[in-house]
Z-matrix of the N, CA and C atoms (Angstrom, degrees):
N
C 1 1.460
C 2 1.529 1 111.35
N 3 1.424 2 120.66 1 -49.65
C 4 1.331 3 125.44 2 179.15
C 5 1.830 4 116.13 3 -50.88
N 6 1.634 5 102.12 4 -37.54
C 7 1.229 6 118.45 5 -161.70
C 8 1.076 7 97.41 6 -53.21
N 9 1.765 8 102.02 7 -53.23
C 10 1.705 9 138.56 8 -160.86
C 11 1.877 10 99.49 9 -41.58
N 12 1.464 11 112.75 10 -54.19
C 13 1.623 12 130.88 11 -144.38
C 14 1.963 13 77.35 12 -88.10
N 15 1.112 14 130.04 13 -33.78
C 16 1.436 15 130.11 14 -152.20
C 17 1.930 16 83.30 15 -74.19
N 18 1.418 17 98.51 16 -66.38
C 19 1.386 18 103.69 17 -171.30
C 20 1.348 19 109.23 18 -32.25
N 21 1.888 20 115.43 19 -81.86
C 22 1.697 21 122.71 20 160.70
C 23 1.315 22 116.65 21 8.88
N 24 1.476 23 97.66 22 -62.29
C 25 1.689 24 106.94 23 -169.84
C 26 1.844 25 125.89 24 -66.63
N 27 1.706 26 84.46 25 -29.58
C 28 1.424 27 96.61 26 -178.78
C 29 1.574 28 119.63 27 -74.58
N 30 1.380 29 81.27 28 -36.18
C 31 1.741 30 98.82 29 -173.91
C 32 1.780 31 100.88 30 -67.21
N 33 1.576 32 115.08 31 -39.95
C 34 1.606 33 108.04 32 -155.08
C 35 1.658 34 83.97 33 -82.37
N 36 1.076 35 129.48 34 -31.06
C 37 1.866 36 132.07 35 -160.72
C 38 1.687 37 90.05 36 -80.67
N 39 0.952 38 126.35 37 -38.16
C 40 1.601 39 121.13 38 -178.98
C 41 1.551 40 111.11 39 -58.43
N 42 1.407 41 103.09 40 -57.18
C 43 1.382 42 121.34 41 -166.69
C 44 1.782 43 109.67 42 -64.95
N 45 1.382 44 90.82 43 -42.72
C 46 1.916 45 92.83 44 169.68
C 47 1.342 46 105.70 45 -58.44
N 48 1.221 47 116.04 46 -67.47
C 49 1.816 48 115.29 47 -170.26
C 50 1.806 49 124.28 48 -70.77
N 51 1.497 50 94.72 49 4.57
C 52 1.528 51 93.84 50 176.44
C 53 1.764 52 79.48 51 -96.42
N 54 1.412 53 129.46 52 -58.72
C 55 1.425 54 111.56 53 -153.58
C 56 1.687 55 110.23 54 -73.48
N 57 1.464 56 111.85 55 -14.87
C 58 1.649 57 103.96 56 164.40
C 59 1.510 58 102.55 57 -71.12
N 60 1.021 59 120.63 58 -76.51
C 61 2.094 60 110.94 59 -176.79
C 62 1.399 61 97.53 60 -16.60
N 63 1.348 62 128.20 61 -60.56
C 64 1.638 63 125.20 62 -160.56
C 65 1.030 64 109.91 63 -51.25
N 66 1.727 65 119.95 64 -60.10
C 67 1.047 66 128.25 65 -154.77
C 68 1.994 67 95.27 66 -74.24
N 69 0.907 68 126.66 67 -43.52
C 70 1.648 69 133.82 68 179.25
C 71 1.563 70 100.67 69 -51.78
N 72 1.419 71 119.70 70 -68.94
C 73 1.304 72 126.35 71 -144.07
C 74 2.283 73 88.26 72 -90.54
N 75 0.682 74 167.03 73 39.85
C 76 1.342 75 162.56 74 34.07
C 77 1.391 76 113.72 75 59.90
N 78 1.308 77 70.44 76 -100.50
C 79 2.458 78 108.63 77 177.49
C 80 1.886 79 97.92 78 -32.59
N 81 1.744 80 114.93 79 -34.18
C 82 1.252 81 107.10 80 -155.59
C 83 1.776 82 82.07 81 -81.30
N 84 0.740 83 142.03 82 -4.18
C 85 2.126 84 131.29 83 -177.41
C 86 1.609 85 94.96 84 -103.09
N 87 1.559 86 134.31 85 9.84
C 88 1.151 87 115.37 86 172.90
C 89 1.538 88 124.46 87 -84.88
N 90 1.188 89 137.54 88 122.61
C 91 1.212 90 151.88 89 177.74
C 92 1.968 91 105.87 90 -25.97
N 93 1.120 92 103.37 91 123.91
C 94 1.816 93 96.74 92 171.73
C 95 1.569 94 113.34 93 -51.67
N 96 1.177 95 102.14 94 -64.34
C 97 1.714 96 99.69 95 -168.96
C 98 1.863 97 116.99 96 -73.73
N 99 1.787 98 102.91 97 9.27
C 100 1.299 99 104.67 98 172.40
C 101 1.321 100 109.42 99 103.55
N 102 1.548 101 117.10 100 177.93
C 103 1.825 102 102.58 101 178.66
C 104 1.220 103 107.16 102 110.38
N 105 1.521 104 122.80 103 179.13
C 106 1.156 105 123.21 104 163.48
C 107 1.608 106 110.77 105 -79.80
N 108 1.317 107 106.43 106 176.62
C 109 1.279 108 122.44 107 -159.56
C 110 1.831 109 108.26 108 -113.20
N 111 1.396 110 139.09 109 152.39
C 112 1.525 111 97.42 110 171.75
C 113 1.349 112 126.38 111 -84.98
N 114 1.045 113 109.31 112 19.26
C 115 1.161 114 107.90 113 -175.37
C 116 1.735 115 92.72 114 -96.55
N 117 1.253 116 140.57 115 -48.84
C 118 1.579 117 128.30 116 158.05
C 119 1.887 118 114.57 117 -47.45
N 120 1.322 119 112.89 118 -10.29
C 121 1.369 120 110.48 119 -168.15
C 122 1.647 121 89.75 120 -84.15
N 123 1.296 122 122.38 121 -14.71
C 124 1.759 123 116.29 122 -178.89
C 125 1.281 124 113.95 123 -65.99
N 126 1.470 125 115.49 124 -27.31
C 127 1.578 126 135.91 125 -174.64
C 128 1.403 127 112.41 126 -112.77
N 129 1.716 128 99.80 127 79.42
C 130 1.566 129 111.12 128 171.39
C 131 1.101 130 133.85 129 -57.55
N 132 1.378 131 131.83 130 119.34
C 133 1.548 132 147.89 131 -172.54
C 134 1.085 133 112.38 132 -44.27
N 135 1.721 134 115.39 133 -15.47
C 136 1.478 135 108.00 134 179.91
C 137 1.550 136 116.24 135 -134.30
N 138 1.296 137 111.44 136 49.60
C 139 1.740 138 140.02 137 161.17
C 140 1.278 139 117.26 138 -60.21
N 141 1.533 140 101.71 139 -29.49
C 142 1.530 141 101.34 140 -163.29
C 143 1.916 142 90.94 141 -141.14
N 144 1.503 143 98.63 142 152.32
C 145 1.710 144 99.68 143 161.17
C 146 1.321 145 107.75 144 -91.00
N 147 1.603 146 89.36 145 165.44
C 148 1.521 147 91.55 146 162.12
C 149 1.399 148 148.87 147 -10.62
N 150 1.331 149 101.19 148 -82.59
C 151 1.556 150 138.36 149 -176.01
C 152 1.803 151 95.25 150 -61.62
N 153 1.199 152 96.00 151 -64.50
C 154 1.795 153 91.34 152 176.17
C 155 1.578 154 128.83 153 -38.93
N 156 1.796 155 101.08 154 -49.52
C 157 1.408 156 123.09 155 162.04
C 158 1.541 157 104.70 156 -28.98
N 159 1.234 158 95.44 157 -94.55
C 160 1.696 159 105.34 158 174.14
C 161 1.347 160 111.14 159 0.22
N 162 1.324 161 113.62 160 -77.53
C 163 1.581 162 146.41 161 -176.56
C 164 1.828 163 89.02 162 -37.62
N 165 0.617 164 117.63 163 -96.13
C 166 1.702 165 151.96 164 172.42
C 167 1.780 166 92.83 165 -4.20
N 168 1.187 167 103.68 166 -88.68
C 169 1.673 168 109.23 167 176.75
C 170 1.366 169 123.03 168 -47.90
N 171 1.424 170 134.66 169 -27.49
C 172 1.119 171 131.47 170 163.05
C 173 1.226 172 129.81 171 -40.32
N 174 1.655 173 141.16 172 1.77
C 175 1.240 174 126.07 173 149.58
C 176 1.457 175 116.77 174 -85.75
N 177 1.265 176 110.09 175 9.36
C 178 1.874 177 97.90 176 -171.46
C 179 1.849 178 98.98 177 -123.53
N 180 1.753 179 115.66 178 11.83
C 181 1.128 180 112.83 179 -166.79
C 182 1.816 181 89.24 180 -95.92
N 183 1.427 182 106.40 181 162.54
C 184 1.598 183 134.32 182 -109.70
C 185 2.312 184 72.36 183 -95.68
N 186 1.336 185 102.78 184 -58.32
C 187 1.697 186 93.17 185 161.52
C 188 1.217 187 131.29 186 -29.33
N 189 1.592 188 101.25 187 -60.93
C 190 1.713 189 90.09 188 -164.13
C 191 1.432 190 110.56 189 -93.48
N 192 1.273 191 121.45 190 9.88
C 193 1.442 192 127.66 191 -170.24
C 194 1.559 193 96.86 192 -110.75
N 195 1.180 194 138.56 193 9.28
C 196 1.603 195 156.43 194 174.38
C 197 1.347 196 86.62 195 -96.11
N 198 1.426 197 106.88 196 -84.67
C 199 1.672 198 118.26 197 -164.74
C 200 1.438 199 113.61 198 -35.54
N 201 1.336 200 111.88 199 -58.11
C 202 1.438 201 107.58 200 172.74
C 203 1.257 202 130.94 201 -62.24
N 204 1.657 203 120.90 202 -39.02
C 205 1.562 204 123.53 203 138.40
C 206 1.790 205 101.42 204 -16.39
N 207 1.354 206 104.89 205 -95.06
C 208 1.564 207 114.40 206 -153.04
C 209 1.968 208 97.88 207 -46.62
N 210 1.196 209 101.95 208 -26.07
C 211 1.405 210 84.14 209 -166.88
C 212 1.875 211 108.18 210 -71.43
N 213 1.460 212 95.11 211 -31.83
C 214 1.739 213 86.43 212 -168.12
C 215 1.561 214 94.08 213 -79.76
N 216 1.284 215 145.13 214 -11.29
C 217 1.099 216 155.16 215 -173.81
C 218 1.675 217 97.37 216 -68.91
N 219 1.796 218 127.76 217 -27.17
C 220 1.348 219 110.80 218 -171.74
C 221 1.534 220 96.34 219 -121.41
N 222 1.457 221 112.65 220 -2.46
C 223 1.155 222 97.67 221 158.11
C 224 1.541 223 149.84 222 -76.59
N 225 1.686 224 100.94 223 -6.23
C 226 1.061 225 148.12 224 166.51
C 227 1.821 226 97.45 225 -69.73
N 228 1.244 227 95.24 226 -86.04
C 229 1.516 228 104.35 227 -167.06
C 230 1.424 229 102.60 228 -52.15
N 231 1.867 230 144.25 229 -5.36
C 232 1.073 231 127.34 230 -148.59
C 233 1.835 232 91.76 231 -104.45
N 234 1.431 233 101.86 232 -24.44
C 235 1.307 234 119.97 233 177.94
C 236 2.095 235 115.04 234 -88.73
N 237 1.439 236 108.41 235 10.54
C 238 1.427 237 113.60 236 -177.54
C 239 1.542 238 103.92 237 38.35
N 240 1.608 239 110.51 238 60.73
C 241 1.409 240 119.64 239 172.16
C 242 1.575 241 87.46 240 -117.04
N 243 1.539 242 130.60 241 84.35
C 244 1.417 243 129.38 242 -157.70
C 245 1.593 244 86.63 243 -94.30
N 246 1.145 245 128.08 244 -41.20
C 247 1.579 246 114.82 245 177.22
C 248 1.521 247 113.42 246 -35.04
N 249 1.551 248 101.40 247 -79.01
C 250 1.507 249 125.57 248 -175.00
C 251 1.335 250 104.63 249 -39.11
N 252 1.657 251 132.91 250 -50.66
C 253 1.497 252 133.78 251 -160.29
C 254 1.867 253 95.46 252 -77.15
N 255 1.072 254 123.30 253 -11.04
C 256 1.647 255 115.43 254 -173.52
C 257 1.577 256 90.99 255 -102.29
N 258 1.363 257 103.85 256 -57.83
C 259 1.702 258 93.22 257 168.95
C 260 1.793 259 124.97 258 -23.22
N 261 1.338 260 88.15 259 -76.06
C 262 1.847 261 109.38 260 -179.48
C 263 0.996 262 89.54 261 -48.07
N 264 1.544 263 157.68 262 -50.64
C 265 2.073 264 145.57 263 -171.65
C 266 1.117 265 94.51 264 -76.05
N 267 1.200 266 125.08 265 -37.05
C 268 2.018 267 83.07 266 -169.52
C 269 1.247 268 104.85 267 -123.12
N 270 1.459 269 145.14 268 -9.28
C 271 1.483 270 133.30 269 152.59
C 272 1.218 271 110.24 270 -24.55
N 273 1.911 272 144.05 271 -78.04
C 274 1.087 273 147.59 272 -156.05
C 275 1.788 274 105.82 273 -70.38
N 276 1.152 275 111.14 274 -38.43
C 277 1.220 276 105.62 275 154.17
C 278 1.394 277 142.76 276 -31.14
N 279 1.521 278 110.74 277 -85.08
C 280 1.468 279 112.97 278 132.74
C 281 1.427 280 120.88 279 -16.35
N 282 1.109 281 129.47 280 -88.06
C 283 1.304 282 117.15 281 -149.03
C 284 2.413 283 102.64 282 -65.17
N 285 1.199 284 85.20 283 -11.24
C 286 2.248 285 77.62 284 -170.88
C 287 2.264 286 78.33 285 -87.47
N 288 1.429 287 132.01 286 -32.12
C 289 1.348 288 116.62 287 -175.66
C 290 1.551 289 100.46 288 -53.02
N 291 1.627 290 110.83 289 -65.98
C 292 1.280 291 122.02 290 -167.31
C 293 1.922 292 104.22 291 -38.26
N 294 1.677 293 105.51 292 -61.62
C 295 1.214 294 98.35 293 177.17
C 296 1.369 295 131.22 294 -56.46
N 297 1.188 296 122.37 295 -34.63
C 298 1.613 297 130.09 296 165.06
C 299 1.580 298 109.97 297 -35.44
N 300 1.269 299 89.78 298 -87.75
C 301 1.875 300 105.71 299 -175.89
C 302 1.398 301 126.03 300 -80.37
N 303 1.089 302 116.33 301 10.08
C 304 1.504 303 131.83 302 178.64
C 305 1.608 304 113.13 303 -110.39
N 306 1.671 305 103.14 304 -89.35
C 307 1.003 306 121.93 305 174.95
C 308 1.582 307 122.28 306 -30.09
N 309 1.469 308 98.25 307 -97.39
C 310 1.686 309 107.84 308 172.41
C 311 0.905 310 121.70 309 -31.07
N 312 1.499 311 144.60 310 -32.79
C 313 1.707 312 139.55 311 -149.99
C 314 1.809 313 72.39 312 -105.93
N 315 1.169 314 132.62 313 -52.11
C 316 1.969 315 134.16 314 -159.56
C 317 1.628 316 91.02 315 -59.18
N 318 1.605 317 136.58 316 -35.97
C 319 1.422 318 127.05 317 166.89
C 320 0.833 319 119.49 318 -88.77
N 321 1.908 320 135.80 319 -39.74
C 322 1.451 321 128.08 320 179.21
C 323 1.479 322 114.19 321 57.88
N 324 1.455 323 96.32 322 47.74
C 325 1.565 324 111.70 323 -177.61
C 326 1.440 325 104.41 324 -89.92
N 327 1.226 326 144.92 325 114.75
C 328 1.334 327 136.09 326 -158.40
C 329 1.716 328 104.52 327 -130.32
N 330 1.628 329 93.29 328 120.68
C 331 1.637 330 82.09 329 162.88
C 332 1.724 331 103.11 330 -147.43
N 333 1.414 332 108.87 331 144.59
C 334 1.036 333 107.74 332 -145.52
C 335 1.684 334 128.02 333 87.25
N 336 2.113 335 83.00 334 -142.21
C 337 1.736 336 75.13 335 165.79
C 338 1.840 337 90.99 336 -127.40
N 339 1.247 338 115.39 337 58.75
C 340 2.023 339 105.51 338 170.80
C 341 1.782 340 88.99 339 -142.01
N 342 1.285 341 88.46 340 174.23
C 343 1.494 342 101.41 341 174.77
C 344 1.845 343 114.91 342 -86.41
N 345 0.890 344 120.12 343 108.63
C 346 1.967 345 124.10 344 -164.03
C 347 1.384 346 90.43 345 -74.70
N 348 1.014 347 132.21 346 -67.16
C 349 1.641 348 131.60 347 -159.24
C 350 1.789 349 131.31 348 -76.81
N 351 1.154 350 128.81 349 132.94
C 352 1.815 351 111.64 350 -22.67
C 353 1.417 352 112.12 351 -75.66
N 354 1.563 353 116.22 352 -172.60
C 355 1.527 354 102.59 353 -167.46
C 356 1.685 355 133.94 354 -82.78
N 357 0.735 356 134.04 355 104.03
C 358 1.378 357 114.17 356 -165.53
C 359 1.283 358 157.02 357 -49.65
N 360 1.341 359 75.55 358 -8.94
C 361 2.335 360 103.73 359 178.82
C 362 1.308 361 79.46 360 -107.55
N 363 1.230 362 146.04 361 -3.53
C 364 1.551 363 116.58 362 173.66
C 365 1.499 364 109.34 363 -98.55
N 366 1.407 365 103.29 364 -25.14
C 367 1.694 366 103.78 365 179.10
C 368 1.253 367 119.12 366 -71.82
N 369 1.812 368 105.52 367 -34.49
C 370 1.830 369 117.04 368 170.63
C 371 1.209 370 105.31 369 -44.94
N 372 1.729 371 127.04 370 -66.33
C 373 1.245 372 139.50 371 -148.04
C 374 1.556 373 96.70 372 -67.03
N 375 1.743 374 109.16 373 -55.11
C 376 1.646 375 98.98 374 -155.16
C 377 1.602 376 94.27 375 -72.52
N 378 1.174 377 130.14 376 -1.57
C 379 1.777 378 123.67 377 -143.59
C 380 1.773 379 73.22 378 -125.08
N 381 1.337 380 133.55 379 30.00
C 382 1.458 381 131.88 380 148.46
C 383 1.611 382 98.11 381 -119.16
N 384 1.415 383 121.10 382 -39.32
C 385 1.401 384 102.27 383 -149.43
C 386 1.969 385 90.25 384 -87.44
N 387 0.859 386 107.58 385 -28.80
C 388 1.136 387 113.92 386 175.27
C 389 1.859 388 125.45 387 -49.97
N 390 1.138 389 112.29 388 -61.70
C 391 1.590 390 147.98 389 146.92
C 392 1.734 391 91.50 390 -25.68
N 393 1.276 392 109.04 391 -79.11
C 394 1.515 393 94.95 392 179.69
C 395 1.760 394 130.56 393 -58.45
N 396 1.275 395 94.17 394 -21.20
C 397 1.234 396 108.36 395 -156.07
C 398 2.025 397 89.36 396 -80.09
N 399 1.359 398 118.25 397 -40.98
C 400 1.046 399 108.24 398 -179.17
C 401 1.635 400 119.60 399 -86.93
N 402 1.255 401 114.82 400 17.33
C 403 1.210 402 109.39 401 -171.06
C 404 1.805 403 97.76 402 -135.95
N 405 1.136 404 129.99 403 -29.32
C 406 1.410 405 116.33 404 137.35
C 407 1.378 406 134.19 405 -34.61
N 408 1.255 407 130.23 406 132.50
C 409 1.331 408 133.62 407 176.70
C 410 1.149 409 127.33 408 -97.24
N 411 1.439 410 121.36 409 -25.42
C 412 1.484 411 140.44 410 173.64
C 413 1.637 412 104.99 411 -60.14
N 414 1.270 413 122.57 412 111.93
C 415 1.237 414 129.57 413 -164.58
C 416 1.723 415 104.11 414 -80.11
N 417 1.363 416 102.67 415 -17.72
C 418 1.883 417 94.54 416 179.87
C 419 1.377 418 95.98 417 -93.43
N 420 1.750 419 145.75 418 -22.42
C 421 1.287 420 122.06 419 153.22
C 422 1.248 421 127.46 420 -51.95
N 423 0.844 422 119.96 421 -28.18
C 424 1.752 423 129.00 422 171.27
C 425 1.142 424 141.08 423 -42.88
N 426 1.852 425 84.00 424 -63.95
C 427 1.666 426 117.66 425 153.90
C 428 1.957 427 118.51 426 -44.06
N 429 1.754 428 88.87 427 -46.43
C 430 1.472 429 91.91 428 -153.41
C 431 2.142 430 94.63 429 -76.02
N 432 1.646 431 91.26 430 -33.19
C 433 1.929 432 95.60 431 -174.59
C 434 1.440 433 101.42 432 -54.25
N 435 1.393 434 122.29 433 -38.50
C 436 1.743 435 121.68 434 -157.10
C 437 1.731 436 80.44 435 -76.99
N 438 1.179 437 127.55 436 -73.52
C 439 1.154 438 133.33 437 -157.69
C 440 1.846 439 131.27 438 -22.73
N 441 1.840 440 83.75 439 -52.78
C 442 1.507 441 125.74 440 159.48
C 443 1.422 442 113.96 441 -40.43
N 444 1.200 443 92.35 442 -73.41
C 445 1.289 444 111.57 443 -179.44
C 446 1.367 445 136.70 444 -27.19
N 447 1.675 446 105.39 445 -56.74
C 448 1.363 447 143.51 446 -170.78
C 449 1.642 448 94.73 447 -68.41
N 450 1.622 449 95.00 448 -60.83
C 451 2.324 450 96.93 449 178.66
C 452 1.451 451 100.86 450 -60.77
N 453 1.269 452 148.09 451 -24.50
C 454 1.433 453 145.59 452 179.49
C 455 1.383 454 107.05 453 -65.88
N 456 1.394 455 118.77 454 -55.21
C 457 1.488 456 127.58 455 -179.14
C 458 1.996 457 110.33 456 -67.97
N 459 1.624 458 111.25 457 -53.94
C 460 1.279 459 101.45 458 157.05
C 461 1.833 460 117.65 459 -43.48
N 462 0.866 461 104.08 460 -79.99
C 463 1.869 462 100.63 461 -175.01
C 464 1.342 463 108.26 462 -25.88
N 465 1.242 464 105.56 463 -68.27
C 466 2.041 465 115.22 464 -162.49
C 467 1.653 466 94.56 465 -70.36
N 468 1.266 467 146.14 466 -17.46
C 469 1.764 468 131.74 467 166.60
C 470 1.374 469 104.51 468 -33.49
N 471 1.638 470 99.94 469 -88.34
C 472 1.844 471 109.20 470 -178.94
C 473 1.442 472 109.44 471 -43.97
N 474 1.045 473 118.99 472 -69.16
C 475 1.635 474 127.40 473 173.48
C 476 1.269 475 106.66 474 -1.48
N 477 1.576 476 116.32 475 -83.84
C 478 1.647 477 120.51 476 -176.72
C 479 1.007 478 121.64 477 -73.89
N 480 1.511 479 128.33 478 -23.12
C 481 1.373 480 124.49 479 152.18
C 482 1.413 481 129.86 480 -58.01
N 483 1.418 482 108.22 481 -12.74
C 484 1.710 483 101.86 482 174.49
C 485 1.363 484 99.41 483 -78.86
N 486 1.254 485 111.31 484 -43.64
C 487 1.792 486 131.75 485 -151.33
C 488 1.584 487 98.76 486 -69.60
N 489 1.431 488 127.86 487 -18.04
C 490 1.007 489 128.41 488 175.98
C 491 1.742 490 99.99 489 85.48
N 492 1.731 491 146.73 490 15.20
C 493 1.110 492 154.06 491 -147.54
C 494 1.651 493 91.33 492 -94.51
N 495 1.901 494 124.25 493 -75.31
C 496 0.898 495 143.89 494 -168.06
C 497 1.739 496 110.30 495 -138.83
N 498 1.757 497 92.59 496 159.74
C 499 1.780 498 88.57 497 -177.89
C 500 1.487 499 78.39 498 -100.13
N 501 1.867 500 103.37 499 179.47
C 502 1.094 501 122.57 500 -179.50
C 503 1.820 502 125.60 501 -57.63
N 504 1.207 503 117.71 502 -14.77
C 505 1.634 504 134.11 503 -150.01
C 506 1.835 505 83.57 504 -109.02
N 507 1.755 506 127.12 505 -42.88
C 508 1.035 507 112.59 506 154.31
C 509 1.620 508 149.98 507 -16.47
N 510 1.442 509 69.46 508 -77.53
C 511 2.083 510 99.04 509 166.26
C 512 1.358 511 116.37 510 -66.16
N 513 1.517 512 122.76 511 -28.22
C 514 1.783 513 127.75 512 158.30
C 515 1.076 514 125.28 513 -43.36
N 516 1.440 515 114.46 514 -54.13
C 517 1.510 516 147.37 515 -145.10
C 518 1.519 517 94.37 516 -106.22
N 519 1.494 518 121.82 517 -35.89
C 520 1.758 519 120.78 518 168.14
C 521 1.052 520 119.38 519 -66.26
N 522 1.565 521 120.17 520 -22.76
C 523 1.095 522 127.18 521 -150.95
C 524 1.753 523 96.75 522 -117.36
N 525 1.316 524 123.50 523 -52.21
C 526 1.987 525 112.11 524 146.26
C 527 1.471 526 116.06 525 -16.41
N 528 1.723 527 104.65 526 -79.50
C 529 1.290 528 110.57 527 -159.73
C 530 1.476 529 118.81 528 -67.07
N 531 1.588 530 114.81 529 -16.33
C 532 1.340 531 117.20 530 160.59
C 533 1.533 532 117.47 531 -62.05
N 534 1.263 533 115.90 532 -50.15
C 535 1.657 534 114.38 533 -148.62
C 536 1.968 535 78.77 534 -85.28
N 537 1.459 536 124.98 535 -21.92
C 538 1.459 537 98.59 536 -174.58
C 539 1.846 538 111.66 537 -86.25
N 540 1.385 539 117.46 538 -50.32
C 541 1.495 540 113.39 539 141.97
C 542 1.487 541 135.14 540 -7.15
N 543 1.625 542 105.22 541 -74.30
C 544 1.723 543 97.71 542 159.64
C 545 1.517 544 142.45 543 -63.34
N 546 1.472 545 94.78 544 -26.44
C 547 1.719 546 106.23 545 -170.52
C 548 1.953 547 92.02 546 -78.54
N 549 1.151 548 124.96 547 -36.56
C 550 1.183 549 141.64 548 -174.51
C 551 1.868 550 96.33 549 -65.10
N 552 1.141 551 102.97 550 -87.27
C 553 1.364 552 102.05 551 -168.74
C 554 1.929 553 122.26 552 -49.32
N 555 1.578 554 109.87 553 -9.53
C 556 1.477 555 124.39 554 -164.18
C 557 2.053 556 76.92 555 -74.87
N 558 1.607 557 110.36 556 -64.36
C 559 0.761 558 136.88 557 -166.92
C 560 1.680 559 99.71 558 -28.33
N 561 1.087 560 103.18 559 -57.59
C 562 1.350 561 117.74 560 -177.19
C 563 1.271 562 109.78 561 -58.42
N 564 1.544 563 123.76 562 -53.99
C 565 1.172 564 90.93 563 -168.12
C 566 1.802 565 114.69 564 -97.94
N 567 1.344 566 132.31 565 19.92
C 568 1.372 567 153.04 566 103.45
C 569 1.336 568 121.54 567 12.66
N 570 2.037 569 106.82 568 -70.12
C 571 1.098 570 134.01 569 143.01
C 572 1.764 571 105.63 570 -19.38
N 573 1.651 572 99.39 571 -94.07
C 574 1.145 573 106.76 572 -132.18
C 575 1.839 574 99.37 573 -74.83
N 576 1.445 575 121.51 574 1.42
C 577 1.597 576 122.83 575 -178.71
C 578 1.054 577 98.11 576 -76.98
N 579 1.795 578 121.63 577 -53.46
C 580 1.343 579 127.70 578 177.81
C 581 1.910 580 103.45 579 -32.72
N 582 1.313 581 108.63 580 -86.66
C 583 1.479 582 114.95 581 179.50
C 584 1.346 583 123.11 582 -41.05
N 585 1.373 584 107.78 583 -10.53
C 586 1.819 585 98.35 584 176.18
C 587 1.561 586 95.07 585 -94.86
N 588 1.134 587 113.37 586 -35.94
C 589 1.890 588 115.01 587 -178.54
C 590 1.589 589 113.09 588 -50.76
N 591 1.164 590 97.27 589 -51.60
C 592 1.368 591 119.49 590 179.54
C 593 1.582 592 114.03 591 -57.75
């Protein structure tokens, strides 16, 4: 059992500090005078049309990334797992505040006229599927949330890069600081059930 909680620990402490490095070490391939980066220059702005774009970004838009929130939020509650269902509402929360007023203004990555870095519909989305993903127990939901996930983040890359929304190193760096944010904060409150039991 001890071994068991040692492993847990290793695995959730790995996973935080690989997706903080990501999200940190990023910013260092950004161009001085601004712009894309070349490493976004691999992912041409014009892969996709328009209309497709559209198509494309729709898993990380601000609707359906609620809905799916609320949904794992009652799937939780449908099973009187009342911890987990308050968890799953305000973890992803947290982590798109943190990114708002933290993050973005600490890079001042600007394109357009908003702050791009990292992205913020990508941190919502992964900083839900994630959130569930660690607080589910069923090991083939897990499989299937990461899986999801990964084709969500492929699709929406080109997507917002046509649309002119975010470059590709954005959606990287949204998608780091999400999965280290959630796996971090699950952790926490892990933590803090333990100590109320106790």
């Amino acid at each position: 059992m001890i071994d068991r909680v040692r492993g847990a620990t290793v695995v959730r402490a790995t996973a935080i500090g690989a997706g903080a490095a990501l999200t940190a070490a990023i910013p260092l391939t950004f161009p001085a005078h601004g712009g894309a980066s070349e490493l976004d220059a691999m992912v041409s702005e014009d892969t996709v049309s328009p209309g497709l774009a559209q198509v494309l970004v729709a898993p990380s838009n601000a609707p359906v990334v609620v809905a799916l929130l609320l949904a794992a939020c009652a799937w939780f509650a449908l099973r009187r797992q009342w911890w987990q269902a308050v968890t799953m509402l305000v973890v992803p929360e947290i982590a798109l505040a943190v990114n708002t007023w933290l993050l973005k203004p600490l890079w001042d990555r600007r394109l357009d006229d908003h702050l791009a870095y990292p992205s913020g519909h990508t941190v919502h989305m992964v900083a839900v599927a994630t959130t569930f993903a660690c607080l589910v127990t069923d090991r083939r939901a897990r499989i299937v949330v990461a899986a999801l996930t990964v084709l969500a983040l492929v699709a929406i890359t080109p997507g917002m890069a046509e649309l002119g929304y975010h470059h590709p190193t954005d959606i990287l760096g949204g998608a780091a600081a999400a999965a280290a944010m959630a796996i971090g904060l699950c952790w926490l409150s892990d933590a803090l059930r333990a100590r109320n039991r106790a």
